[in-house]
C-alpha positions in Angstrom: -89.3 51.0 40.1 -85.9 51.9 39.0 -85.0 53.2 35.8 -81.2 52.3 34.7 -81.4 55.6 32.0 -82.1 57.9 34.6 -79.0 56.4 36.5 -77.0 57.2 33.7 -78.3 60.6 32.5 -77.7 61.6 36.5 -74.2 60.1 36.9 -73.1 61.7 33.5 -74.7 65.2 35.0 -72.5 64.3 37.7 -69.2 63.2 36.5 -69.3 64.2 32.9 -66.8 62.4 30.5 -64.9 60.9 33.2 -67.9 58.5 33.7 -67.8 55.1 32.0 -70.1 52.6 32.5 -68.1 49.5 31.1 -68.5 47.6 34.6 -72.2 47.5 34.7 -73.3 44.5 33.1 -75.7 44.6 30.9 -77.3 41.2 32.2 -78.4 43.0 35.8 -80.1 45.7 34.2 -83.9 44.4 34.6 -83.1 43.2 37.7 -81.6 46.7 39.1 -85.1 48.1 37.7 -87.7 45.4 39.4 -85.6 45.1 42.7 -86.3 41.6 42.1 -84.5 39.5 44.7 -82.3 37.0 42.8 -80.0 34.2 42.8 -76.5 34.6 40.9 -74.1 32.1 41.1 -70.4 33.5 41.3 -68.7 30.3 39.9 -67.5 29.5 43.9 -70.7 30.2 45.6 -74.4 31.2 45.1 -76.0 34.1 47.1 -79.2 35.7 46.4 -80.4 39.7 47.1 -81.3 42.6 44.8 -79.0 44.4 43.1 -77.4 47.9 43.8 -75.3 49.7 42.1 -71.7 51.8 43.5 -71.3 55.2 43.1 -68.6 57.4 41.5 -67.6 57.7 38.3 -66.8 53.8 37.0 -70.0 52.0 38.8 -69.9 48.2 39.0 -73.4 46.4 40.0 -73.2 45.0 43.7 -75.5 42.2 45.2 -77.2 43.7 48.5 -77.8 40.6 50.3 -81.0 42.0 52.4 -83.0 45.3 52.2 -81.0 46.6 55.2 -77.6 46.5 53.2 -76.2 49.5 52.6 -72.7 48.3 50.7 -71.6 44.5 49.5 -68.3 42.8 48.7 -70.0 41.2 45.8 -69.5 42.8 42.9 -71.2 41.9 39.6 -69.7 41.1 36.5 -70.3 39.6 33.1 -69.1 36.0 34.2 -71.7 36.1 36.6 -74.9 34.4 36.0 -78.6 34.8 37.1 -79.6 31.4 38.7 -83.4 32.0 39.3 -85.6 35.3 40.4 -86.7 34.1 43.8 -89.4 36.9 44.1 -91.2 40.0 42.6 
């Protein structure tokens, strides 16, 4: 299991005051920890995966549509919304 406050503590290790987490919304946080594969619907479309997270120094939450993913164009944001956890 992931824990979101280790994230942080290691990414602020890292990039010090440059980093901001603003773009990680809050919503996807229990879901980052359980790698529970979800459902989130975009507004224009529904996709389900687990969620991920981008490196660097302003981090946005990304949607990894299978375990093999190693990057995804869909980035998480507030307006998004968690449809249904498919699986534990």
């Amino acid at each position: 299991m992931r824990n979101f406050k280790d994230y942080t503590t290691r990414a602020l290790a890292k990039h010090g005051d440059k980093f901001d987490s603003s773009d990680l919304a809050s919503q996807f946080i229990p879901y980052f920890e359980s790698q529970a594969r979800i459902e989130v619907d975009f507004g224009y479309e529904k996709k389900r995966g687990r969620i991920g997270v981008t490196t660097g120094w302003k981090p946005c939450f990304l949607l990894m549509l299978t375990t093999r993913s190693i990057g995804s164009s869909y980035t998480l944001s507030v307006s998004d919304k968690v449809v249904k956890v498919v699986s534990r």
